[in-house]
C-alpha positions as CSV (number, residue, x, y, z in Angstrom):
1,X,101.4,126.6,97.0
2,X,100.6,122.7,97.9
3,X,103.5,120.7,98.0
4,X,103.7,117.9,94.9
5,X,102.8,115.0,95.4
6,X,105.2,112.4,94.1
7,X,102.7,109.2,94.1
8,X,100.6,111.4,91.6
9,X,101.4,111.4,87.4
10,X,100.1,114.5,87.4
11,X,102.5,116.1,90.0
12,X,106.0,114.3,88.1
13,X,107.4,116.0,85.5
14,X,106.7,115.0,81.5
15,X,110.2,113.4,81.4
16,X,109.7,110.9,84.5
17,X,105.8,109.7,83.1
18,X,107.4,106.3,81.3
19,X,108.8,105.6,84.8
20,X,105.4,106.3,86.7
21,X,105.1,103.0,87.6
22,X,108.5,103.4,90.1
23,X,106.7,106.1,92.3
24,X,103.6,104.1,92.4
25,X,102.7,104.5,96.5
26,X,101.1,101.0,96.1
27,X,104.0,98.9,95.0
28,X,106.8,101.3,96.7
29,X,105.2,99.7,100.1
30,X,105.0,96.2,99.1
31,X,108.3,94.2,99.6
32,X,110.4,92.4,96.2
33,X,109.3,88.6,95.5
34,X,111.9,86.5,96.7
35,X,114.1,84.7,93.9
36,X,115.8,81.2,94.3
37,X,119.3,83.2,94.3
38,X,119.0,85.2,97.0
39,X,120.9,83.9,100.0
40,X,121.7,84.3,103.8
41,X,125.0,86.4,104.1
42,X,127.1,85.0,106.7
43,X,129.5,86.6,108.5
44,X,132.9,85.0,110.4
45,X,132.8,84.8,114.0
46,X,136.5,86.4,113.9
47,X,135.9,88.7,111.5
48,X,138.3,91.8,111.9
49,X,137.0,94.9,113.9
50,X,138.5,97.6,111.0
51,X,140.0,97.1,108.2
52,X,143.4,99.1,107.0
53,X,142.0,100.8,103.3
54,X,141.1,104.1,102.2
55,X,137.5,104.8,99.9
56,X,139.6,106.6,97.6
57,X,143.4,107.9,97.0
58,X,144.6,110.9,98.8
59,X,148.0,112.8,98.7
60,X,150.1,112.8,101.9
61,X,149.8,116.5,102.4
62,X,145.8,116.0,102.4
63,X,145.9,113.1,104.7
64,X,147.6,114.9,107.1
65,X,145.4,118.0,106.7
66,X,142.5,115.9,107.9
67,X,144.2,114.2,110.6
């Protein structure tokens, strides 16, 4: 069995057909025009090395499960 191949309509599945045009090989390769709001990200010279934050809450008795 050949594997799928996701540039081809006929390969997706009938639910992802209106959104063909996202796994076209063509336009996946070509780079995003460039809008008047993009902008250079600057970043500070002194800028700290970690920063004291968690992703997401954790109980104590967890925290210390993974440490």
């Amino acid at each position: 069995m050949k594997e799928p191949d996701k540039t081809n309509l006929e390969d997706l599945p009938d639910y992802i057909w209106p959104f063909s045009h996202l796994f076209n090989k063509k336009k996946f390769e070509k780079l995003l025009e460039r809008y008047k709001w993009d902008h250079e990200i600057n970043l500070m010279d002194k800028a700290p090395q970690e920063l004291n934050a968690k992703a997401y809450a954790i109980t104590l008795k967890k925290e210390e499960a993974l440490n």
